[in-house]
C-alpha positions as CSV (number, residue, x, y, z in Angstrom):
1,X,11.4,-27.4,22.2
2,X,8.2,-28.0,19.7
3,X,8.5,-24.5,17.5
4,X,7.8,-24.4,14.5
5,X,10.2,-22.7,12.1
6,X,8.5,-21.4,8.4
7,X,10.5,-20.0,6.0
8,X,9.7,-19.4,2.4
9,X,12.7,-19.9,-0.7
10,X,13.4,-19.7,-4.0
11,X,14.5,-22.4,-6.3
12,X,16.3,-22.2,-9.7
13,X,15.9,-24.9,-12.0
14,X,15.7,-25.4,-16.3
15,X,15.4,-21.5,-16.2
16,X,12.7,-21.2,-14.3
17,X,12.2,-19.7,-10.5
18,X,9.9,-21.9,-8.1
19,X,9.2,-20.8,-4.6
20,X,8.6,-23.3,-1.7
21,X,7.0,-22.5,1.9
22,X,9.0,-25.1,4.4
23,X,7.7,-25.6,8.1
24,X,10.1,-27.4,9.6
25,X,9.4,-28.9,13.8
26,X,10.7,-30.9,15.8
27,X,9.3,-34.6,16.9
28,X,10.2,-34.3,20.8
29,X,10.5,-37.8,22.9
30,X,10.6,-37.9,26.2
31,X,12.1,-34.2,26.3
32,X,14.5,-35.3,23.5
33,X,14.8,-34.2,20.0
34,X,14.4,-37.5,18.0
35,X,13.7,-35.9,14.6
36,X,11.7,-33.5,12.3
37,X,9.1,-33.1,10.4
38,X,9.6,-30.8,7.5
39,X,6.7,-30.2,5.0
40,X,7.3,-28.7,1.9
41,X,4.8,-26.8,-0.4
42,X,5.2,-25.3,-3.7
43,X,3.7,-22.0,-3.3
44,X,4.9,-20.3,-7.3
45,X,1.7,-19.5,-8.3
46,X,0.5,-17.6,-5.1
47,X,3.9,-15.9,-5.5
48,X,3.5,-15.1,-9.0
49,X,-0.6,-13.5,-7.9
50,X,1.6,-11.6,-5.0
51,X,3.8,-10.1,-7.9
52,X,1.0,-9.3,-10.1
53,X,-0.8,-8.0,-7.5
54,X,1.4,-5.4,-6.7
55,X,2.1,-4.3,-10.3
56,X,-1.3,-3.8,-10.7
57,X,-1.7,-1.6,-7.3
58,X,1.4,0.4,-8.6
59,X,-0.4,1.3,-11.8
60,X,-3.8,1.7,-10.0
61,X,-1.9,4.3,-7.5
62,X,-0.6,5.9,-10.8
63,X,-4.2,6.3,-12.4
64,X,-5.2,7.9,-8.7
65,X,-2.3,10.8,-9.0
66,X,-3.2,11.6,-12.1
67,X,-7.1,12.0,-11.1
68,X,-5.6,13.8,-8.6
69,X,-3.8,16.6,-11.0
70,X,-6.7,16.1,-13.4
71,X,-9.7,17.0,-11.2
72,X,-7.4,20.3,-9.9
73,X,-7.0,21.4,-13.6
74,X,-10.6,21.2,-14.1
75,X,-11.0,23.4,-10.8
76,X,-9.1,25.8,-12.2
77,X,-10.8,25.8,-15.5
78,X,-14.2,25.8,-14.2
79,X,-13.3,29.3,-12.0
80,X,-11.7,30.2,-14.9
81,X,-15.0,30.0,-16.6
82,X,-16.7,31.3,-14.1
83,X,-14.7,34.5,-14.0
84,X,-15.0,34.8,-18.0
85,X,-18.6,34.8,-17.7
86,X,-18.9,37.5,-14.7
87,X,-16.4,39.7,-16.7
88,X,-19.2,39.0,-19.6
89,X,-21.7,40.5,-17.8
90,X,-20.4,43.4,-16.3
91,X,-19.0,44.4,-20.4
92,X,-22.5,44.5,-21.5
């Protein structure tokens, strides 16, 4: 039929996990199936960037709550302030 099937898997060996991308498609003769051509690449370290990656983006989302809470806290403080000082004024 000439589609091209992709599927990415892990392999275990001496302790270690490699992943492989494998596009698989058919060699069609006259309408007929007469083999396949399967190519194989070792795609580890693009996996391993992937994982990283997203450790990295978890932590950055983690630095961007605690902005978050940290910029309302200083809200607070600074009206907090700001109230202090008018009360201030209106004692002398």
């Amino acid at each position: 039929t000439g589609d091209l099937y992709q599927y990415e898997i892990p392999a275990f060996t001496n302790n270690r996990t490699t992943w492989w991308s494998n596009r698989i498609a058919p060699i069609d003769q006259n309408g007929q199936t007469v083999g396949f051509l399967i190519i194989a690449s070792n795609v580890t370290e693009l996996k391993e960037r992937e994982q990283e990656l997203q450790i990295q983006n978890a932590k950055l989302n983690d630095l961007v709550r605690k902005q978050a809470k940290f910029e309302k806290r200083i809200e607070k403080l600074e009206k907090e302030n700001t109230r202090l000082k008018t009360d201030a004024r209106k004692a002398k």
